[in-house]
C-alpha positions in Angstrom: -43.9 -36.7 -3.4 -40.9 -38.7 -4.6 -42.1 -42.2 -4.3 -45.6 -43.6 -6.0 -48.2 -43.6 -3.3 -51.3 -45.5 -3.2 -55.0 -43.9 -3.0 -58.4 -45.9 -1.9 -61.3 -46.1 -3.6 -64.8 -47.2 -4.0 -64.4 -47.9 0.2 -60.5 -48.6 -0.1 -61.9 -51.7 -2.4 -60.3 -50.3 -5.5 -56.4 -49.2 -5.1 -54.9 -47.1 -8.1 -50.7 -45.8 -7.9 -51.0 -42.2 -8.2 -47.6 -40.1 -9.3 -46.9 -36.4 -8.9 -45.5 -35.0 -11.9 -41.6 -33.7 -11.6 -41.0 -30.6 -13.7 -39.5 -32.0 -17.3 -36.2 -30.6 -18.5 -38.1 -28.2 -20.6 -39.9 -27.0 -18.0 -36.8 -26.4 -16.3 -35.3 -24.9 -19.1 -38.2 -22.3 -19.5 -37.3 -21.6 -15.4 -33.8 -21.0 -16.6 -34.6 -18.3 -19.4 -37.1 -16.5 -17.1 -36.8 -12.7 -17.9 -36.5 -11.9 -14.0 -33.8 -14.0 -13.5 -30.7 -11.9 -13.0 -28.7 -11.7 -16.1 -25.3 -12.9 -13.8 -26.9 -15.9 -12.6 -27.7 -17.0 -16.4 -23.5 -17.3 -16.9 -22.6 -20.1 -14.4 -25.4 -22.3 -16.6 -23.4 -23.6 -18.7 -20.7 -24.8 -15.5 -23.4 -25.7 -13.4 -25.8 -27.2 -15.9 -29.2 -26.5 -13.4 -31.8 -27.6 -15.7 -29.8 -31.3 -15.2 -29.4 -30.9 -11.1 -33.2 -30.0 -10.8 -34.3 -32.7 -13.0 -32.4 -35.6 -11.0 -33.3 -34.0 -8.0 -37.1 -34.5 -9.1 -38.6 -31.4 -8.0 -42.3 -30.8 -8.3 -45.0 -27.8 -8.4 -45.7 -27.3 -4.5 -42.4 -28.9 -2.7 -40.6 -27.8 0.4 -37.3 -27.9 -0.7 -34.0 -27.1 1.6 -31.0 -25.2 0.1 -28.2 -25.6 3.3 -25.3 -23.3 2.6 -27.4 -21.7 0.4 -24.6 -18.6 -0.2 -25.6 -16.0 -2.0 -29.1 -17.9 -3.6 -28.2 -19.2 -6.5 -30.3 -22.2 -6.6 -32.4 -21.1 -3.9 -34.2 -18.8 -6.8 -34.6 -21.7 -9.5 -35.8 -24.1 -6.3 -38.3 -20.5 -5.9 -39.4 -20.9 -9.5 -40.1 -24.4 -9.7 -41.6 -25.2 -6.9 -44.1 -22.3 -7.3 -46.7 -20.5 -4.7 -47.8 -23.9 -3.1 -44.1 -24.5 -2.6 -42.0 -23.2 0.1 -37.9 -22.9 -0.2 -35.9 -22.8 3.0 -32.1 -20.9 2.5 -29.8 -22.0 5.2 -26.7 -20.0 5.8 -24.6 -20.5 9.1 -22.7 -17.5 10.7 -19.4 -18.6 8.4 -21.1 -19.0 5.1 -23.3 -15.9 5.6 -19.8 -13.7 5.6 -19.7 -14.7 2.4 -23.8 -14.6 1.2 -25.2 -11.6 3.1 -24.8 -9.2 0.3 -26.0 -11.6 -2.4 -28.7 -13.2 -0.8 -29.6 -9.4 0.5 -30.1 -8.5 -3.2 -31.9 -11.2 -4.7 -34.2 -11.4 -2.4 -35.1 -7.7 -1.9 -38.6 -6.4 -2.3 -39.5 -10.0 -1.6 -39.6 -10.6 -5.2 -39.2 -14.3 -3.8 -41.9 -14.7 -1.9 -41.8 -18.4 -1.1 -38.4 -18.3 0.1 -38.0 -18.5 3.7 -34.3 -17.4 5.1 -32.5 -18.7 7.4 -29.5 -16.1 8.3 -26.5 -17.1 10.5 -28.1 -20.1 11.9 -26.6 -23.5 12.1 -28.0 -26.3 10.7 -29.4 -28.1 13.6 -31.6 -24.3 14.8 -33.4 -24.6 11.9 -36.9 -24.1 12.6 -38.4 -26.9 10.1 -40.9 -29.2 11.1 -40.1 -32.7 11.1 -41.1 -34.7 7.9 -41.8 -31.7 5.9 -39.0 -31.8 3.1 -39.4 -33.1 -0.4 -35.9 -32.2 -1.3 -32.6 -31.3 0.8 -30.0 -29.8 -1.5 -26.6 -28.5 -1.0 -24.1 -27.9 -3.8 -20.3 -27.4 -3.9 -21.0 -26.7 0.3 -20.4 -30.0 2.4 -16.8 -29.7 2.3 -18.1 -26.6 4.5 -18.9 -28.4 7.6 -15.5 -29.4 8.1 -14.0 -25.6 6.9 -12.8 -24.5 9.6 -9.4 -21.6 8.7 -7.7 -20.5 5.4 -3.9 -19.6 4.8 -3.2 -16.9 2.4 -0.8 -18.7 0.0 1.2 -15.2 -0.5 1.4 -13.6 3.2 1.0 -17.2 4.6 -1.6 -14.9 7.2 -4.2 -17.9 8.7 -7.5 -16.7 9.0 -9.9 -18.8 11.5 -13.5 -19.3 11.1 -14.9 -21.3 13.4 -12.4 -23.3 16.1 -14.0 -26.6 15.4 -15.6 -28.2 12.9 -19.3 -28.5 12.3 -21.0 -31.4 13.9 -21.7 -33.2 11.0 -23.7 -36.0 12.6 -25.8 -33.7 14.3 -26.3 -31.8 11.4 -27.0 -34.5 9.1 -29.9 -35.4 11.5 -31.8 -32.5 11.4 -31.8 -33.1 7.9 -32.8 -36.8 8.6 -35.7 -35.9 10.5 -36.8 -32.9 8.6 -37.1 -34.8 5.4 -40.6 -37.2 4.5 -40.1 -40.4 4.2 -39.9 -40.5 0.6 -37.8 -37.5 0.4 -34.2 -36.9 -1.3 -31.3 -35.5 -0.5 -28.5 -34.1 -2.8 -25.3 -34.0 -2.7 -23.3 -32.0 -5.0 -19.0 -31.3 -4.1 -15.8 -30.7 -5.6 -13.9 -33.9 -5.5 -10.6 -33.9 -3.5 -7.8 -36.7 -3.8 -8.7 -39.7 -2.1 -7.3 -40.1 1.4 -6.9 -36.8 2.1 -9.3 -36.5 4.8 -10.7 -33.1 6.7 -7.3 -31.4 5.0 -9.0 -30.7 1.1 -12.1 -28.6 3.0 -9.8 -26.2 4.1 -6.8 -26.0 2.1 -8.5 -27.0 -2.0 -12.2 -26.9 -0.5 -12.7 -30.1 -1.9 -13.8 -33.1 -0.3 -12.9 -37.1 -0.5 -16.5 -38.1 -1.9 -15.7 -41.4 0.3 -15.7 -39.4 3.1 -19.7 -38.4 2.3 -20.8 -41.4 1.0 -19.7 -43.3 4.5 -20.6 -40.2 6.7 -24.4 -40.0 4.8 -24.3 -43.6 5.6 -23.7 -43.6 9.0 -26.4 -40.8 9.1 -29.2 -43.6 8.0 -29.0 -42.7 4.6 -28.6 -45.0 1.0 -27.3 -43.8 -1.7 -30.1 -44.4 -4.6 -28.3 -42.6 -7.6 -25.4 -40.9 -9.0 -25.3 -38.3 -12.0 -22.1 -37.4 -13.8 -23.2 -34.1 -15.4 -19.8 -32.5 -13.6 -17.2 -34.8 -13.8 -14.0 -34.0 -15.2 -11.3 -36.4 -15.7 -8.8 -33.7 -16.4 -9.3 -32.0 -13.0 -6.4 -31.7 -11.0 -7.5 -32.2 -7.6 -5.0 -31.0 -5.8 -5.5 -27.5 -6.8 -7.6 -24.8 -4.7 -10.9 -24.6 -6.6 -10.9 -20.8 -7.0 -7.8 -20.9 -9.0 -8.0 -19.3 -12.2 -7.4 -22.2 -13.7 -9.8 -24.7 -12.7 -12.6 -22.2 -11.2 -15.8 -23.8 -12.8 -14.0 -26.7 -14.2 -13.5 -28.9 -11.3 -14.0 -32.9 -11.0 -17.8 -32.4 -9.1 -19.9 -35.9 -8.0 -23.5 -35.7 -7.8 -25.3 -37.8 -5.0 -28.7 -38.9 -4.6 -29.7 -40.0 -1.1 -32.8 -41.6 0.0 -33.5 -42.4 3.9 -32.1 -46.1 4.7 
C-alpha cells in the first residue's frame, strides 16, 4: 500500500494509521549488489541510479508492480527482487518493443530463475490480462516516447524502416493502466526529454519526448502529478540529438514523474 490506511479495533471503537514499510535505500542497495544479478546489468547503475528510482517509486515486500515496455528486463529483475515471493512483477512488451527484448528478456529469465515475474510477450498494453485494482506500482522508463514510435530513418542510407503504421492509442492504453492500478497506487514515469514543441516528431527521430506532452496527456488520462525527482537531469544535454549517439548515450536530460489517480 502507498497511502496510510486505517484499521478498526476493539469493535471499530479504537482506529490506529497503519503504514507498510517501503524498502530503504539500503535495502535497495543490497538488491543492487546481489551476487545473481548479471554482472552487465550492474554497469548502467551508475547512469540509471536504480536504488534512487525504486526508492521514489516506494516499492514494498509483496507488491504487484507493472514494468510496460519492459525491453530486455532490466528493472523488471530489481522490481523481482524487491518485491519478493508475496510479490508479483508483470513485464509488458508489445510486438515493436519485443523485436528489440526477446533475446534479453529470453536470457534473464531462463530457468525461471525469476519466478515471480509474469511475461507478457508481444501484447499491447490494453490485452493485458491484469485484474483491475491490483497494481501497487506502474513503471516505465526511457519507453513512453514509444507509444508514439512509429518508423526510423537510417541517417547514412536514408532507408525508412516502419514499425507500426499508427501510433499507439495512448488514451486507451493509459486506461488500462488507470483501471489496473489500486486506488492508492503510483505510476512512474521516467523519458528522455526532447525540445519543447516538438510534438510526436522527437519519438521517432531523437526518441525523446516533450515532457509537456506526458504531463497533459497523464492528465487527461485522470491522473495528478504528486512528485518529481531530478536524479537524471542534465542541463548540458543537447536535446536535439538521437539518444543512442555516442555521445550522449546514457547522459541524456531524463524527468522523473510521479503520478497518483486524480
Amino acid at each position: 500500500m502507498r497511502l496510510p490506511i486505517l484499521a478498526g479495533l476493539i469493535a471499530g471503537i479504537s482506529l490506529v494509521s497503519v503504514d507498510a514499510a517501503p524498502l530503504s535505500l539500503s535495502e535497495l542497495n543490497e538488491i543492487l549488489a546481489s551476487s545473481d544479478r548479471p554482472a552487465k546489468d550492474s554497469e548502467r547503475d551508475a547512469a540509471r541510479k536504480p536504488a534512487q528510482i525504486m526508492h521514489f517509486a516506494g516499492v514494498e515486500a509483496g507488491d504487484n508492480v507493472l514494468d510496460l515496455f519492459a525491453g530486455g528486463g532490466w528493472y523488471s529483475e530489481l522490481f523481482s527482487k524487491a518485491v519478493g515471493l508475496k510479490g508479483k512483477v508483470y513485464a509488458q512488451n508489445d510486438n515493436v518493443i519485443w523485436r528489440f527484448a526477446e533475446k534479453r528478456i529470453n536470457e534473464r529469465t531462463k530457468g525461471e530463475r525469476l519466478a515471480n515475474l509474469t511475461r507478457f510477450d508481444k501484447v499491447d498494453i490494453v490485452d493485458m490480462d491484469i485484474p483491475e485494482k491490483s497494481l501497487d506500482i506502474a513503471f516505465t522508463a526511457l519507453n513512453y516516447h514509444d507509444l508514439f514510435f512509429t518508423h526510423n530513418v537510417d541517417e547514412k542510407t536514408g532507408k525508412k524502416t516502419v514499425f507500426r503504421q499508427q501510433a499507439v492509442d495512448h488514451r486507451a492504453a493509459l486506461a488500462k493502466v488507470r483501471d489496473s492500478l489500486k486506488d492508492d497506487g503510483v505510476f512512474i514515469i521516467i523519458d528522455h526529454e526532447a525540445i519543447k514543441g516538438s510534438g510526436y516528431d522527437a519519438p521517432n527521430s531523437e526518441h525523446r519526448i516533450d515532457s509537456n506532452i506526458v504531463k497533459y496527456q497523464m492528465k487527461e488520462a485522470g491522473f495528478k502529478l504528486v512528485e518529481e525527482a531530478f536524479y537524471l537531469r542534465n542541463p548540458d544535454d543537447d536535446l536535439s540529438m538521437n539518444v543512442f549517439e555516442k555521445e550522449t548515450r546514457g547522459k541524456t536530460d531524463r524527468f522523473i514523474y510521479k503520478f497518483v489517480k486524480a
